[in-house]
C-alpha positions in Angstrom: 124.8 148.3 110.7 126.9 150.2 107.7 125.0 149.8 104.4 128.4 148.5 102.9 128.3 145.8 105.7 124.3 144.8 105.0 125.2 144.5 101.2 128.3 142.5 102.0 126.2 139.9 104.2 123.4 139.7 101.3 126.4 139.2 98.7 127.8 136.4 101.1 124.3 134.8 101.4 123.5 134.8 97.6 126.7 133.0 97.0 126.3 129.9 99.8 122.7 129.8 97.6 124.0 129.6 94.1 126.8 126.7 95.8 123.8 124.1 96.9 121.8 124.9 93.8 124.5 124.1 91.8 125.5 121.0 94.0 121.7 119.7 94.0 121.7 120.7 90.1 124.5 118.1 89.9 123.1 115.6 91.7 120.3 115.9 89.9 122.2 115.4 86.5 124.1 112.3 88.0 120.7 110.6 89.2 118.9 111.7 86.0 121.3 109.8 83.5 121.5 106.7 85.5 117.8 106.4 85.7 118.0 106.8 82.1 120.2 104.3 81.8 118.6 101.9 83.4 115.3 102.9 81.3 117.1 102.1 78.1 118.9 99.1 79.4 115.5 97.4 79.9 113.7 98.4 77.2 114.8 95.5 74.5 113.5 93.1 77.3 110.4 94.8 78.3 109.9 94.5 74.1 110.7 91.0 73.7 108.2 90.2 76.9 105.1 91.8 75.0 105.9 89.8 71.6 106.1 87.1 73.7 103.2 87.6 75.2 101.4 88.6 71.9 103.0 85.1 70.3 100.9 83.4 73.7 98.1 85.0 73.1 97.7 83.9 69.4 97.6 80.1 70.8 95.5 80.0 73.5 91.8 81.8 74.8 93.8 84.5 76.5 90.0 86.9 76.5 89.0 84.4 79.3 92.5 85.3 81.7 91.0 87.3 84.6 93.6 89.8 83.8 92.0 90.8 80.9 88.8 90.8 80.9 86.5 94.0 81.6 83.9 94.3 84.6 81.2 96.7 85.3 82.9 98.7 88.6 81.4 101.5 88.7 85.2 103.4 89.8 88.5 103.6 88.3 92.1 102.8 90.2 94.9 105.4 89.3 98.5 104.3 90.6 99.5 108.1 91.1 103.6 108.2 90.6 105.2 111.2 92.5 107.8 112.6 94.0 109.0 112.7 97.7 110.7 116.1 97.6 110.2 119.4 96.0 112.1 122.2 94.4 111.6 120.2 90.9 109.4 123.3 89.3 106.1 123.0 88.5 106.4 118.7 88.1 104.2 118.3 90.9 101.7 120.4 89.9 101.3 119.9 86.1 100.6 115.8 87.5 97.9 116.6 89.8 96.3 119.1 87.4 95.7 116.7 84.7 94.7 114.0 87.5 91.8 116.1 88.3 90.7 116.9 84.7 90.8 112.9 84.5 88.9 112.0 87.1 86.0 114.7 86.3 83.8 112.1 84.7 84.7 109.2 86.6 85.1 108.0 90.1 88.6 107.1 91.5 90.6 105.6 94.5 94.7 106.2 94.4 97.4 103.9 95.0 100.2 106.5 95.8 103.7 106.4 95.2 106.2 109.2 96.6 105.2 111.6 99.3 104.0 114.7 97.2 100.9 112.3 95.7 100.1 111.0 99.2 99.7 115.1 100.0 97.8 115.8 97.5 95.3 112.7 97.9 95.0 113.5 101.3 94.3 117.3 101.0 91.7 116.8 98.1 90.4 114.0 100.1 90.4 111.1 98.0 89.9 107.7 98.8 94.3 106.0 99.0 94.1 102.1 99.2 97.7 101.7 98.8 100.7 103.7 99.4 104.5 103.4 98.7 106.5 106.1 100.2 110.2 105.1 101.0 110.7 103.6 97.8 115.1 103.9 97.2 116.0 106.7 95.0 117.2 103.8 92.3 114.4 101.4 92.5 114.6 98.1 91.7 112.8 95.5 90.1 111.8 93.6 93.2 110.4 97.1 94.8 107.8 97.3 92.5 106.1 93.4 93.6 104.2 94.4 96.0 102.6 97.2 93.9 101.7 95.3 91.0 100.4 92.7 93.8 98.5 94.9 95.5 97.1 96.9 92.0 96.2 93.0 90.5 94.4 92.1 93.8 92.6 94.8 93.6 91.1 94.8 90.1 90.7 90.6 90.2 88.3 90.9 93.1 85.9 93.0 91.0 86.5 96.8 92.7 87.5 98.3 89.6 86.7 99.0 86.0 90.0 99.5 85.0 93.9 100.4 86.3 95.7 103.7 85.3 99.3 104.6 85.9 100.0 108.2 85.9 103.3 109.7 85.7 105.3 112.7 84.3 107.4 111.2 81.5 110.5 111.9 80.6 110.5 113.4 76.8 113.8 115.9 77.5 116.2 117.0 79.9 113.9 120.5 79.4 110.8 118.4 79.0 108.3 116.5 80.4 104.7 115.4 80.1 101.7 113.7 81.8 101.0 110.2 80.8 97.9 107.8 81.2 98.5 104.5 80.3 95.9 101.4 81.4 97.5 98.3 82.4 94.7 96.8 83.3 92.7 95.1 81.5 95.9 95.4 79.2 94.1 97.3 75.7 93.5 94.6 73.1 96.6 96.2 71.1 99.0 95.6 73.3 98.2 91.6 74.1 96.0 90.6 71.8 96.7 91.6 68.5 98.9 89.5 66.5 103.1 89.5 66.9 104.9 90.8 63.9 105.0 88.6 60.5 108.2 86.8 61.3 107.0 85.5 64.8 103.5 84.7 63.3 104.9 82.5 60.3 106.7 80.1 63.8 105.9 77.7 65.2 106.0 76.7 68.8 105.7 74.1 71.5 104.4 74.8 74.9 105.5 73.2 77.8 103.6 72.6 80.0 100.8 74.4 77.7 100.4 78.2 76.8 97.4 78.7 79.1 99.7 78.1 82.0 102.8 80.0 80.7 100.5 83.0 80.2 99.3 82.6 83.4 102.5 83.2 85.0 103.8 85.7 82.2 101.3 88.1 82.5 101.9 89.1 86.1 105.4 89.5 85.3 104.6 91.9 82.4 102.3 93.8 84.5 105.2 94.2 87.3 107.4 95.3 84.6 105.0 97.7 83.2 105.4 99.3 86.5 108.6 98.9 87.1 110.2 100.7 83.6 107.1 103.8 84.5 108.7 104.3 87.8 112.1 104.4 85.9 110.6 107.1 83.9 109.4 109.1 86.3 112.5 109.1 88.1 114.3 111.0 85.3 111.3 113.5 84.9 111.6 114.0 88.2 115.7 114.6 88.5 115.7 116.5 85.1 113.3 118.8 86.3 115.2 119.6 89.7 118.1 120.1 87.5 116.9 122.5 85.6 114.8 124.4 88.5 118.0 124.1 90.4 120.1 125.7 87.7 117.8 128.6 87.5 118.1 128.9 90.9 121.6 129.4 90.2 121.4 131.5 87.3 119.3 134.0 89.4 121.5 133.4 92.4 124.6 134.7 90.8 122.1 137.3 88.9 121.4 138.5 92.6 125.5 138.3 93.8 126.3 140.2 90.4 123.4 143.0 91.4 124.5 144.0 94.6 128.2 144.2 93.9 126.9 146.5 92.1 125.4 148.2 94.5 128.2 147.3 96.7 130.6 149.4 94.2 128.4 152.1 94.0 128.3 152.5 97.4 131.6 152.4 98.0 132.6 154.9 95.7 130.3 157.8 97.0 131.9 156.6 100.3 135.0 157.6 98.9 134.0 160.1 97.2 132.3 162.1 100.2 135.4 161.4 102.3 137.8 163.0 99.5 135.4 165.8 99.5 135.0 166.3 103.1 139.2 166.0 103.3 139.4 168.6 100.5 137.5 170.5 102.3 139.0 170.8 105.1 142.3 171.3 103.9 140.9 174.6 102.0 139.4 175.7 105.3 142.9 175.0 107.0 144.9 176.8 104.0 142.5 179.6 104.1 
């Protein structure tokens, strides 16, 4: 095979490369601003449900729910959030870094979410007692039930200490970062402590009574907790294969513009040699 004709077929292949980056890149972009979307189009209820929680709180022993108290497990539950495909850069990796650096002092077991954390749990050989792994691409509120059902379970019959969610968050379409947060026991701050002025200054009447209303609330809230983190990961996850796509296609095209190049370059000493060679023999004739 020519050299021309070798360059030619690289050129070709570069090109059908930089077309499905950038098709995946847009995808990606699509997928990523709905899931924001839907982030921001939940976040004024997701608010409202922890004043009202906090309001609850303020009128009833809430320290004595079974949600919320501590216990003496000697191991931690981490609800690892991840990914069920690649070619998203480094997401996967950053996560499971800063997992292990977490767990050094502790003891954990996983609930998994996405593929790519079921991988890694299994290949480092920790303990899973719970995985979700053909969750839609646009989740929905009632996909996440039977995690926070199985994560409450869990932690009410006395197994754990305490119940992590771990997640890349979104901070920009060129950034994101690993996030701990404890849902359960919920931190005192985030139940307990009193609602802002206004809502303290009301008054309310419960019906049936606020120990009963918290009782059903507070599952909710931990289902939502869940729900607006899995949200969040979703756009880490598509802004990061948007950007890892596009320099895909950024060195694709890089690649394409290189051997044309090359391609040129090889044509003209072709050409040049053939001129010559002519030349050459027409002297030889002439002479």
């Amino acid at each position: 095979m020519s050299v021309s004709r070798l360059i030619r077929r690289r050129i070709k292949s570069a090109k059908n490369i930089a077309q499905i980056t950038k098709a995946m890149e847009m995808v990606s972009a699509s997928k990523m601003r709905h899931a924001q979307e839907q982030t921001l189009a939940g976040k004024p209820y997701a608010e409202k449900l922890t004043t009202m929680l906090k309001t609850i709180a303020r009128h009833t022993n809430s320290a004595m729910h079974p949600l919320l108290q501590t216990n003496d497990a000697p191991k931690s539950l981490i609800v690892l959030i991840s990914s069920n495909r690649g070619l998203a850069g480094g997401l996967s990796t950053n996560l499971f870094k800063a997992v292990e650096e977490f767990m050094k002092p502790k003891k954990a077991e996983f609930v998994v979410i996405g593929k790519k954390g079921k991988e890694y749990a299994l290949k480092f050989r920790h303990t899973i007692i719970g995985e979700f792994t053909d969750l839609p691409d646009r989740i929905r509120f009632e996909d996440t039930l039977p995690i926070a059902e199985l994560v409450m379970k869990a932690f009410l019959d006395g197994e754990y200490s305490d119940v992590h969610l771990v997640h890349m968050q979104f901070v920009s379409t060129l950034s994101q970062k690993v996030k701990f947060e404890q849902i359960l026991p919920p931190p005192a701050e985030e139940i307990q402590q009193p609602a802002d002025l206004v809502e303290a200054k009301s008054e309310y009447l419960f019906e049936p009574n606020s120990t009963e209303i918290l009782e059903f609330l507070l599952p909710y809230y931990i289902a939502v907790e869940i729900y607006h983190t899995l949200l969040d990961a979703k756009a880490s996850e598509h802004s990061a294969r948007m950007v890892a796509m596009k320099s895909a296609s950024d060195n694709a095209r890089d690649v394409m513009n290189g051997l044309q190049l090359v391609f040129n370059k090889s044509r003209q000493a072709a050409i040049t040699t053939e001129l010559i060679d002519m030349t050459t023999a027409t002297l030889s004739v002439a002479g």
